[in-house]
VMD Tcl script that draws the C-alpha trace (Angstrom):
set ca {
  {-0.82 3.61 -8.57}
  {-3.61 1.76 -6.96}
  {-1.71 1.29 -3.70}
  {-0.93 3.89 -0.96}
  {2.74 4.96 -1.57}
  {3.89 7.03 1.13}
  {6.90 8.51 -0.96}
  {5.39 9.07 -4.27}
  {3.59 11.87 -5.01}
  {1.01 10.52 -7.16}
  {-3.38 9.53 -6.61}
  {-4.99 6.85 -6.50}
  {-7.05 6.98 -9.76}
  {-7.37 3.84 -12.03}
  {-3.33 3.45 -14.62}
  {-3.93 -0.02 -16.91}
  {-6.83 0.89 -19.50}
  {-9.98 -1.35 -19.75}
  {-8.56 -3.36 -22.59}
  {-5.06 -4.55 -20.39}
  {-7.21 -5.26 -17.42}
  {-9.21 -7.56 -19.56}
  {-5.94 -9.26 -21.03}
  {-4.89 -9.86 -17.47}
  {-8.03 -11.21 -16.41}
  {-8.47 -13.42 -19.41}
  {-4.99 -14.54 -18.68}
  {-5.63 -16.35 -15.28}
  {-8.51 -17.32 -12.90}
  {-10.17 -15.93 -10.11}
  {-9.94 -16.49 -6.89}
  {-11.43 -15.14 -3.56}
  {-9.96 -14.27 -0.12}
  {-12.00 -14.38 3.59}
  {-10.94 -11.52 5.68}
  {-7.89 -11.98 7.06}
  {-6.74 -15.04 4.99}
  {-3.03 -15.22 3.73}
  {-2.83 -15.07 0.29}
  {0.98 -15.99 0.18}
  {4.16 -15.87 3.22}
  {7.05 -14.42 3.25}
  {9.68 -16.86 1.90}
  {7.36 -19.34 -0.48}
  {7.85 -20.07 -3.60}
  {6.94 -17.55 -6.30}
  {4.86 -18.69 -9.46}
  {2.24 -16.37 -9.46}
  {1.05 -13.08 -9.67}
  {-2.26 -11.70 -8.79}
  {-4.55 -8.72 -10.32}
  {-6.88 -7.53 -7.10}
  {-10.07 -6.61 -8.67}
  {-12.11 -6.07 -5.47}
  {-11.05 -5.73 -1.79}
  {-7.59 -4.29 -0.14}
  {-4.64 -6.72 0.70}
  {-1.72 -5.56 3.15}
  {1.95 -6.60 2.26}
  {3.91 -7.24 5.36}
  {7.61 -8.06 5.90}
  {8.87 -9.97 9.00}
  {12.30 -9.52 10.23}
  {14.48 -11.80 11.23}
  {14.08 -10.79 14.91}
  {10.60 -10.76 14.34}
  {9.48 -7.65 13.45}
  {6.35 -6.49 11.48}
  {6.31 -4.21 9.46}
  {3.28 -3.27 6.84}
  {5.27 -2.40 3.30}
  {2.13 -1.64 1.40}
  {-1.55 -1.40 1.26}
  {-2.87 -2.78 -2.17}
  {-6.51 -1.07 -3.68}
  {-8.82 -2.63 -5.83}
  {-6.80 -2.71 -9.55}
  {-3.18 -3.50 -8.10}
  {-0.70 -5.57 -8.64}
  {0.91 -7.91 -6.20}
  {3.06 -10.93 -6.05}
  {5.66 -9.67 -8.54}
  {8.26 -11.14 -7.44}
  {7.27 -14.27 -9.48}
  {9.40 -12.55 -12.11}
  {12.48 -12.23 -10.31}
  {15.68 -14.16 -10.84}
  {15.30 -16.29 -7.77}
  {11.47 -17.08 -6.71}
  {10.48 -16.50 -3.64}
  {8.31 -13.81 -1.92}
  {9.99 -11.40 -0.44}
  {6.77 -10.55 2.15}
  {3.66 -12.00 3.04}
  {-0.09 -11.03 1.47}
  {-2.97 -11.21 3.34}
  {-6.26 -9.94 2.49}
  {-7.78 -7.04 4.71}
  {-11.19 -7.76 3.48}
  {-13.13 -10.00 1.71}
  {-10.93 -9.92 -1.80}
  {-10.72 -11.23 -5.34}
  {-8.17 -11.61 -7.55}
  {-7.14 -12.88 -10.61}
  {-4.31 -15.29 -10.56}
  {-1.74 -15.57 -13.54}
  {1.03 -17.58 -13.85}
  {4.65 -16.73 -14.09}
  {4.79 -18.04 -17.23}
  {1.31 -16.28 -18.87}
  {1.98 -12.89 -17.35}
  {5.59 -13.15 -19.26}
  {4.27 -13.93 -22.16}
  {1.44 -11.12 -21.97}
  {4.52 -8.69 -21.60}
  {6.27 -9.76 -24.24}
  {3.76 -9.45 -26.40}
  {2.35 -5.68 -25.14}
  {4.76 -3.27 -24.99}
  {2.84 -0.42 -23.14}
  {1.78 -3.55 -20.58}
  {5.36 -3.79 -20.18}
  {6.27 -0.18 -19.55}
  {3.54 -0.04 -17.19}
  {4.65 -2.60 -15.02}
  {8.21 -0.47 -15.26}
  {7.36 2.27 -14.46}
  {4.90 0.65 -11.01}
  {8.36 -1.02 -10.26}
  {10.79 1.71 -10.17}
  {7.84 3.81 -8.30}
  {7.57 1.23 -5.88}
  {11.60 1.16 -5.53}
  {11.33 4.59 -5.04}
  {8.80 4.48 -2.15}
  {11.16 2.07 -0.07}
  {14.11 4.42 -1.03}
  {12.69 7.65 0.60}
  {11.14 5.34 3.63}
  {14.48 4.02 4.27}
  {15.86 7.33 4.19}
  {12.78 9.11 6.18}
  {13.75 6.59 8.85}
  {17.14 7.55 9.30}
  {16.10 11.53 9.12}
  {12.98 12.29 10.32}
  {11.34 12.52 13.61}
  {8.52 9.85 14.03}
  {6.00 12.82 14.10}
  {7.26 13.83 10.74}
  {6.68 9.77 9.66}
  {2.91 9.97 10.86}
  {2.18 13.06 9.87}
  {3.53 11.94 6.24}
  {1.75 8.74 6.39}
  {-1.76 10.06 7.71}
  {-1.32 12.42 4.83}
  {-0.84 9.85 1.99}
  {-3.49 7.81 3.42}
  {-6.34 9.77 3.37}
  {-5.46 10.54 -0.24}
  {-9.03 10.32 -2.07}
  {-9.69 7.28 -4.06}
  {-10.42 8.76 -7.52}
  {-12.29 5.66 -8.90}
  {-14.59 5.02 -6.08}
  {-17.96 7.09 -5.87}
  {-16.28 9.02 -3.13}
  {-14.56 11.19 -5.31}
  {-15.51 14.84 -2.66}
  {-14.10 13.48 0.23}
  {-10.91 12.18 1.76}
  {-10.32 8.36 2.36}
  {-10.93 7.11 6.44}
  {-7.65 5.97 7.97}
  {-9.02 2.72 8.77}
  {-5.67 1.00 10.41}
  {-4.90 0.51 14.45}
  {-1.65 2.02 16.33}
  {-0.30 -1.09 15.73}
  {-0.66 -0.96 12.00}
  {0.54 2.38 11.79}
  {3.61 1.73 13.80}
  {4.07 -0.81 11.49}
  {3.78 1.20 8.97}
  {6.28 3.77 10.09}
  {9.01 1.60 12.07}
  {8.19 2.53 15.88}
  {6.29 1.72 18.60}
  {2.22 1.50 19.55}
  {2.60 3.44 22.46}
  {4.95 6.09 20.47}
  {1.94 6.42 17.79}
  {-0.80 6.43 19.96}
  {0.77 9.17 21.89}
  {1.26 11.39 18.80}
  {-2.15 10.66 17.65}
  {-3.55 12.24 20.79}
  {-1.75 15.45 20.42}
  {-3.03 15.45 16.77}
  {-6.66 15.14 17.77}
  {-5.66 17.72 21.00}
  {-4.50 20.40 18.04}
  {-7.72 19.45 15.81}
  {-5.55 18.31 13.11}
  {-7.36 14.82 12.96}
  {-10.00 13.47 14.97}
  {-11.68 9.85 15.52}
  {-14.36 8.44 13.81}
  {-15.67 4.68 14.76}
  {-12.68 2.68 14.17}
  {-10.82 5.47 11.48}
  {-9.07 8.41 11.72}
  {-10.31 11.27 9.56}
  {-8.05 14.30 8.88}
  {-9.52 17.71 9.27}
  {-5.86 20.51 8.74}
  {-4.03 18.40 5.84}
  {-2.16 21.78 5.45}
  {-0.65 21.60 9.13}
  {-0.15 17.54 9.16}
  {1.75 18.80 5.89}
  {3.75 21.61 8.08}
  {4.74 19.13 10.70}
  {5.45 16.41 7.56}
  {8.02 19.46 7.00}
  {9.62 19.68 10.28}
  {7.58 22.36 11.65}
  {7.26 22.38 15.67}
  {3.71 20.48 16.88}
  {1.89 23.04 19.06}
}
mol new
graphics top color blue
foreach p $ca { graphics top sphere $p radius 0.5 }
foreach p [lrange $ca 0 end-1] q [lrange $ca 1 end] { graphics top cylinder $p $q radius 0.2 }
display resetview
């Protein structure tokens, strides 16, 4: 997937071939996002879905008590805004665009009819769909079970997963998100994270680099992932 999934398994390498990007993009326009601009909220209207062919774009739910949290961090190839498709449209969370972004924007009605027509398109977008049902299955159930260290420690894991399709193949990804973020990410608290994150860097699992947060023992933020005591 070209998203961070904190439940799945799987890297970030490029899935659609050249020739189904191309069908996408010649199936809509593009468009551009400023840092921080909204692409859509939480609770419009639905008609379209967008391929992100440059930047990263942060999907964020807001409860009704108003609470953030930060469902999913699109890459550079992904999909978003799919619930155009559903049986009642409206978006489920807000997009906004981490960076400067593009996209190309297709219709309800266009993207339908490109699935129709291509049956491996339409497996794909199966198969990203019941992986990204998946994810929010085991983080609803990693909520209920595991210890907020054991959230982190999962998340800082599946974040620093490489990006296969960049020219940074050798080395890990930067954590670039705040506390905040991440305890968005993860369902707590700043404090709580921020806390955790100093024992991390105290044990030399991670350790801070500008704004990011590189991991250096991926095999003991994987032992604590596991339940293991932090030292």
């Amino acid at each position: 997937m070209r998203e961070y999934s904190i439940g799945i398994a799987q890297g970030l390498g490029p899935n659609l071939p050249p020739e189904q990007i191309k069908q996408l993009g010649d199936a809509g326009r593009e468009i551009r996002f400023e840092k921080d601009q909204i692409i859509y909220r939480q609770g419009d209207p639905a008609a379209t879905i967008y391929l992100l062919t440059s930047g990263r774009v942060n999907a964020l739910l807001v409860s009704s008590k108003g609470q953030e949290s930060l469902l999913r961090i699109h890459l550079t190839g992904s999909v978003l805004g799919l619930t155009a498709l559903a049986t009642r449209h409206i978006r489920d969370a807000s997009a906004v665009a981490v960076e400067a972004s593009v996209a190309i924007e297709i219709t309800r009605e266009s993207f339908q009819e490109l699935l129709q027509s291509d049956p491996a398109l339409g497996a794909y977008f199966i198969t990203l769909l019941i992986d990204r049902m998946s994810d929010f299955h085991y983080r609803v159930g990693e909520f209920l079970s595991q210890t907020v260290e054991q959230r982190l420690s999962t998340a800082l894991l599946a974040l620093s997963q490489p990006d296969c399709s960049t020219d940074r193949q050798a080395r890990p990804e930067m954590v670039i998100l705040t506390h905040e973020q991440l305890a968005h990410l993860i369902n707590t608290r700043r404090p709580t994270v921020s806390a955790i994150l100093s024992r991390f860097a105290g044990a030399s699992l991670i350790s801070k680099s500008g704004r990011g947060i590189v991991v250096n023992d991926r095999d003991g933020l994987a032992r604590l992932a596991d339940g293991a005591a932090a030292s």
